[in-house]
C-alpha angles and dihedrals in degrees: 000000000000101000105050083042098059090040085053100037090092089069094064108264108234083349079072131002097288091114089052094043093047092059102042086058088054099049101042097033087241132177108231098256091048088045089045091055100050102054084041080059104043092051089041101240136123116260091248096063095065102081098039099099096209102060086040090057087050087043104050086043090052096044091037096229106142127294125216088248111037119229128214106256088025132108115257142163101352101006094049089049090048093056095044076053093053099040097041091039083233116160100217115184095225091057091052105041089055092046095061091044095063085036093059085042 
């Protein structure tokens, strides 16, 4: 995972959509642009907004998928992860793994 996550770091990481795009390019074996393109899509945005800090902001806060700085009512750690895996249809080990242990509770 070293290696998608360095090419997107200059997007921001959880500030933008680099986290989301790095990813993408993982699970669907994606090149950046096409990774790019499909998370634009998914949030319904256009490419150039993620990595505008601002509208991300606006987005992930829409969406409720994890801000930099966690706000009280607002998805973070586990939850945020859970819904990127909802909404991007990602299987990420984390989610599941909690899933079947308060599944097995």
């Amino acid at each position: 995972m070293d290696l998608p996550y360095r090419l997107c770091y200059g997007m921001g990481g959880l500030r933008t959509a680099g986290d989301l795009v790095a990813r993408a390019q993982l699970y669907n074996k994606a090149k950046l642009n096409d990774a790019k393109k499909l998370v634009a899509g998914k949030l319904g945005i256009d490419v150039e907004q993620l990595s505008d800090e601002f509208a991300m902001r606006d987005v992930r806060e829409e969406h409720d998928i994890g801000l930099i700085i966690a706000l009280p009512g607002r998805a973070k750690g586990i939850a945020a992860k859970k819904r990127i895996s909802k909404l991007f249809g990602f299987q990420i080990n984390s989610v599941n793994l909690f899933d079947k242990k308060t599944m097995s509770v």
